[in-house]
N, C-alpha and C positions, 0 to 999 in steps of 0.2 A: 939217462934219468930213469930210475926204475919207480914204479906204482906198485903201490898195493891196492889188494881189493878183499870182501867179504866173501863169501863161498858158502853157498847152504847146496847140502846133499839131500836124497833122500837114501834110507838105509829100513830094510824091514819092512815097506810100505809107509812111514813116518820120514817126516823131515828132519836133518838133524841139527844141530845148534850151530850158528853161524862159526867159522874161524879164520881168521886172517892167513893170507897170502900174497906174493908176490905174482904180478903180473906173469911174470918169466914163466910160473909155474902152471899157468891156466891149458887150459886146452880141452876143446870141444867131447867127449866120451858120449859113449851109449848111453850111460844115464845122466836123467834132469839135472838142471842145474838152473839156480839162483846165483847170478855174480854182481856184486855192488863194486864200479869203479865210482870210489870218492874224488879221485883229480882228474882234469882233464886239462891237456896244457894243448893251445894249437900256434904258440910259436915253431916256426922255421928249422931250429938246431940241429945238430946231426943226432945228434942222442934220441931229440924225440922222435926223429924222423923212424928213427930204429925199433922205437918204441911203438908207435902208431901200424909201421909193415908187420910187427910180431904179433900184435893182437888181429891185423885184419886177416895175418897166415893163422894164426892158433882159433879164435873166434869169430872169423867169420865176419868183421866189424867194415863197412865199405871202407875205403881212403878217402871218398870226400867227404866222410865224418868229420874229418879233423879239420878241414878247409875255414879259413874266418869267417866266411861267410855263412857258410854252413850254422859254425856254432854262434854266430853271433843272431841266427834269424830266431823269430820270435813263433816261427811253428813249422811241421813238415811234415809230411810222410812218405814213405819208400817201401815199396813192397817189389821183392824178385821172386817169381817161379822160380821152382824145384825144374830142372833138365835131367837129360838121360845120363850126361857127363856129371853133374853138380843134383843129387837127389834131394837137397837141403832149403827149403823155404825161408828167406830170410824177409824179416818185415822191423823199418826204424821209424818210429814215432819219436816228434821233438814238441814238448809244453814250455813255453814262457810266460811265468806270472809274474804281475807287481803287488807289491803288498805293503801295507804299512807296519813301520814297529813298534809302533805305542811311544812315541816320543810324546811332549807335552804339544798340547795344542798353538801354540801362540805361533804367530805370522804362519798359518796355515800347518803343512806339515815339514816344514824346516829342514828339509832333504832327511828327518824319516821316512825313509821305504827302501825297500832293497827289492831285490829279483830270485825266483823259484827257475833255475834254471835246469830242467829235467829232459833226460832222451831214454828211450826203453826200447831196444834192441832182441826181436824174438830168432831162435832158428831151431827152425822145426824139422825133423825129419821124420818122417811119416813111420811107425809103428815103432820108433827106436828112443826117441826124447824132445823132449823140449826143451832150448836153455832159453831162460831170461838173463840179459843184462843191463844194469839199472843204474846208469851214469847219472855223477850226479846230482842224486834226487834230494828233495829236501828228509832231514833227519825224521819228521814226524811221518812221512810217506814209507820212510826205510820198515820203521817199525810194522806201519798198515799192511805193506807187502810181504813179509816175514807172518804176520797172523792173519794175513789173505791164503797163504799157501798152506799154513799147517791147519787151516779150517775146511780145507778142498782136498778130496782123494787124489792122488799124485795120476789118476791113472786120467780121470777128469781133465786136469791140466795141461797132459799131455795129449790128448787124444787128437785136440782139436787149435790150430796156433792161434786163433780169435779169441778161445775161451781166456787167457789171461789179458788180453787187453778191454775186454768187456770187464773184469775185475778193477783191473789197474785204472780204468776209465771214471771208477763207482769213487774213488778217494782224489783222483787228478779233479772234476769235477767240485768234489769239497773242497778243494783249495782251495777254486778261484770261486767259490761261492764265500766263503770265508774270506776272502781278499775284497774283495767288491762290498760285501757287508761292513768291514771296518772303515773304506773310504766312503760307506756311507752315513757312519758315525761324525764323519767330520765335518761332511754336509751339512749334517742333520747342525751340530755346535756353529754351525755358520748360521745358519735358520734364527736359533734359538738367541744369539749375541749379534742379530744385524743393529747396524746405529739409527738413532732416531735424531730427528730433525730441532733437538735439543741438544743433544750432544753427539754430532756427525764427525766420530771419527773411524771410517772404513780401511778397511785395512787388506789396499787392492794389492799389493804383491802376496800377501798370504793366499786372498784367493784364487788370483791366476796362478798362484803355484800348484793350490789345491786344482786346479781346473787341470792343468798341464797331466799330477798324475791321472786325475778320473780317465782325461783322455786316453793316456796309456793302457789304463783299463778296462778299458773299450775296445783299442785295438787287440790286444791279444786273447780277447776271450772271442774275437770275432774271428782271432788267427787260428786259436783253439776248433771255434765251429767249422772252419774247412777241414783241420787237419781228422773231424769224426765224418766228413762227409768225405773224406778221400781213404779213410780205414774200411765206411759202410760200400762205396766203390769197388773196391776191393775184394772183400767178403763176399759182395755178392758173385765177384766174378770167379772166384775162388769156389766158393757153395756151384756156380755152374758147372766148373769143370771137373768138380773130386766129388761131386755128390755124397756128403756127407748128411747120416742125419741130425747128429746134433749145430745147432744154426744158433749163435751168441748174437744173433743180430736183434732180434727184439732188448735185449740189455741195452747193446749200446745206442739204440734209436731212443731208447729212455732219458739215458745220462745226455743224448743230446737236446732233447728234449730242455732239458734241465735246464743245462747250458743256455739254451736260446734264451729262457727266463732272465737267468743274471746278466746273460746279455745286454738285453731289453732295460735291465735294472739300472746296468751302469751307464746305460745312452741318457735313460732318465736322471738320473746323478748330474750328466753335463748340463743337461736342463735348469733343474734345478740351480744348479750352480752359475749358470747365467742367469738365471732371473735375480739370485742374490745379489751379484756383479752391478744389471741394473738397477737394481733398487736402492742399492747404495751410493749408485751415481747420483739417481735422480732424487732422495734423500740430501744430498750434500750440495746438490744444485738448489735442493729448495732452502737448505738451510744458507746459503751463501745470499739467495733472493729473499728472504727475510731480514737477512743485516744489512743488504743493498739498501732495503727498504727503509728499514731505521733510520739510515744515514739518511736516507732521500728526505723522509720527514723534521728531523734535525734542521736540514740544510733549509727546507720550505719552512721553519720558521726564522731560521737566521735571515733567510730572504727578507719574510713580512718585517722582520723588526728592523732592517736596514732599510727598506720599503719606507715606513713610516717615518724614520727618523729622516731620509732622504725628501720627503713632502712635509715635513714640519723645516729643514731646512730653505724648502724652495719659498714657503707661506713666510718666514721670516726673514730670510736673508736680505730681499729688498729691501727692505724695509729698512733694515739695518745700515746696511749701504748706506741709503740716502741720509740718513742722520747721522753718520759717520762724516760723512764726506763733505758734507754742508755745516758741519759742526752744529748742528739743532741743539739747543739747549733750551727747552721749553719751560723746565722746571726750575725757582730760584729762590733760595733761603733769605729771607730776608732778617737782617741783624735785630733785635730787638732798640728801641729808638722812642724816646718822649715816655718813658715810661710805658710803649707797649711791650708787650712778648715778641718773639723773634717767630715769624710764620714760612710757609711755603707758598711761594704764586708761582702761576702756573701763566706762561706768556700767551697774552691775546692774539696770537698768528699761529697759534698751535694746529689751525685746522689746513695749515699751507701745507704740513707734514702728509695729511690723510689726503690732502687733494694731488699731493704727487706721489704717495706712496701706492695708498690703491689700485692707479691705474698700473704700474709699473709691475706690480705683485701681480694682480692681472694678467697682464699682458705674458711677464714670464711664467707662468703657468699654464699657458693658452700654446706658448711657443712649446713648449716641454712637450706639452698632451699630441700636438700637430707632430713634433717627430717622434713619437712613441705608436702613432697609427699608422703613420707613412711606412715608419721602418717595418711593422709586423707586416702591412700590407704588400710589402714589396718581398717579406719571408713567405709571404703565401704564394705570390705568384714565380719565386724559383721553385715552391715544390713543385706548385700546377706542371711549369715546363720541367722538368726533372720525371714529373711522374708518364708525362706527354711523352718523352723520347723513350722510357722505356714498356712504354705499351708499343710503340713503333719499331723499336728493337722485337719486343716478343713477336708481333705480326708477321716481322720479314723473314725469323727465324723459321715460323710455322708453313710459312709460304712457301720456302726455299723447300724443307722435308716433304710437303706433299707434291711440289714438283717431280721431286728425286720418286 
């Protein structure tokens, strides 16, 4: 499998306009060189395997670049001294950013976001060149690097092998600062559309999605921040031994700088974003304990009106019974007779009814009231022992630990 790649020279003291070539064709020279490889493939094959030995023989590129692991980690750095055998300073830096892509908002970020997958490969040979090569990189950085280089004397660039990573450092940096700022857009729309205790509806997988990439965001600009303390490492050990005076190290302590901010920005992002998490919990707990409530109060009056109708049956049912059951017939039409009208009388032993209905009314209301105090009374004393065994339970437990 053969790769292409970009190629920028310089010619005249100026840079010259990028133009395609095949891998096959590359190979390390006395003068600088800009190389963009667009593909990078780290299956197993023979072909790529072919591929991979020819660039690490023609460029200088290690072999466990192409390793899974390798390309799959989310940051790194490598730097090899120049020897007496090998006069060539080789140094690989690996960026991994997440980013969102502007898809619409709804149930969080709905797996828009993709990944800035970039490795920047220098090899410097002291007085002879520098090549950079720019695996890769995202399209908008390709550009940045191209008018990073034709904006800097070529002799600059080459002098010293930090001075283009202190560059390259100033736009990797705006990535992830631009990466981190858009997932704090989303945030932010989380903020501004959380649910109210009127109409609670949260929308927890959107947010734990949104949480999942913040966190992503988090880690690799924190994988970012070792991979500029294991460059400044370096540098400095590099500044001790080749005594160089020009020193890219206050740049890139800048850009780290920087970094440690969005850092800092997108830990507060997950903050954030959990406090939203709660608040829509506990939002949708209150609003569920407000319809609980309703119902409770519904139900407390359906009680009182079965309540009353329940004691208006116990005040009459006696009653009823007894005249039922005795067949009482107290009241009697009388026909009209001699020329009178036809009346109602009302039977002289009417008060036999009141003298056995009262006490009986009485009595079953007395019997009612007796098991309505017994029963609550006897609910009080399983709490009492209920509450009794488990304060003796917590005692033995406390006892038992401060033994130990």
């Amino acid at each position: 499998m053969k790769q292409e790649a970009d190629l920028t020279r310089p010619e005249h003291g100026c840079w010259q306009a990028t133009r395609k070539c095949s891998t096959d064709t590359l190979a390390l020279t006395d003068a600088p060189a800009i190389i963009f490889i667009s593909t990078t493939q780290a299956d197993n094959t023979p072909s790529t395997r072919k591929t991979h030995d020819a660039l690490a023989t023609k460029l200088s590129i290690p072999t466990f670049f192409w390793q899974a692991k390798v390309q799959n980690a989310s940051g790194y750095f490598y730097g090899c001294d120049a020897t007496a055998a090998d006069p060539q300073y080789v140094t690989l830096s690996h960026f991994l950013i997440k980013y969102a892509t502007g898809a619409n908002r709804e149930n969080g970020l709905d797996k828009a976001y993709d990944w800035h997958k970039q490795s920047f490969l220098t090899v410097h040979n002291p007085g002879k060149q520098t090549t950079l090569i720019c695996v890769d990189v995202a399209p908008s950085l390709h550009i940045q690097i191209l008018q990073l280089v034709q904006a800097h004397p070529v002799a600059e660039l080459i002098s010293h092998p930090f001075v283009i990573h202190a560059s390259i450092l100033e736009h990797i940096v705006t990535l992830y600062d631009k990466a981190i700022w858009d997932f704090r857009d989303f945030v932010r729309a989380q903020e501004k559309e959380r649910p109210t205790v009127e109409n609670p509806d949260p929308d927890y997988v959107g947010m734990h999605e949104l949480a999942r990439h913040v966190m992503h965001s988090s880690e690799v600009s924190e994988t970012a921040l070792n991979v500029i303390d294991s460059i400044l490492e370096e540098l400095d050990r590099y500044q001790t031994k080749h005594q160089q005076d020009l020193n890219p190290a206050p740049e890139i302590r800048l850009q780290r700088s920087l970094l440690k901010g969005m850092h800092l920005r997108s830990r507060a992002l997950e903050e954030r974003l959990r406090n939203e998490i709660n608040l829509a919990f506990h939002i949708s707990t209150q609003a569920d304990s407000l319809v609980q409530q309703k119902i409770a109060t519904l139900s407390q009056r359906d009680s009182n009106a079965t309540r009353t109708i329940s004691i208006l049956g116990l005040v009459f049912l006696p009653g009823t019974f007894i005249s039922a059951i005795f067949s009482m017939s107290f009241f009697n039409y009388q026909q009209p007779a001699n020329d009178s009208p036809g009346s109602w009388a009302m039977s002289p032993k009417f008060w036999i009814y009141w003298v056995v209905a009262i006490p009986v009314t009485a009595i079953t209301i007395g019997v009612w009231w007796y098991w309505q105090q017994k029963t609550q009374k006897l609910e009080v004393r399983d709490k009492k022992k209920q509450l009794r065994s488990c304060i003796v339970q917590i005692d033995s437990k406390e006892t038992k630990t401060f033994s130990y």
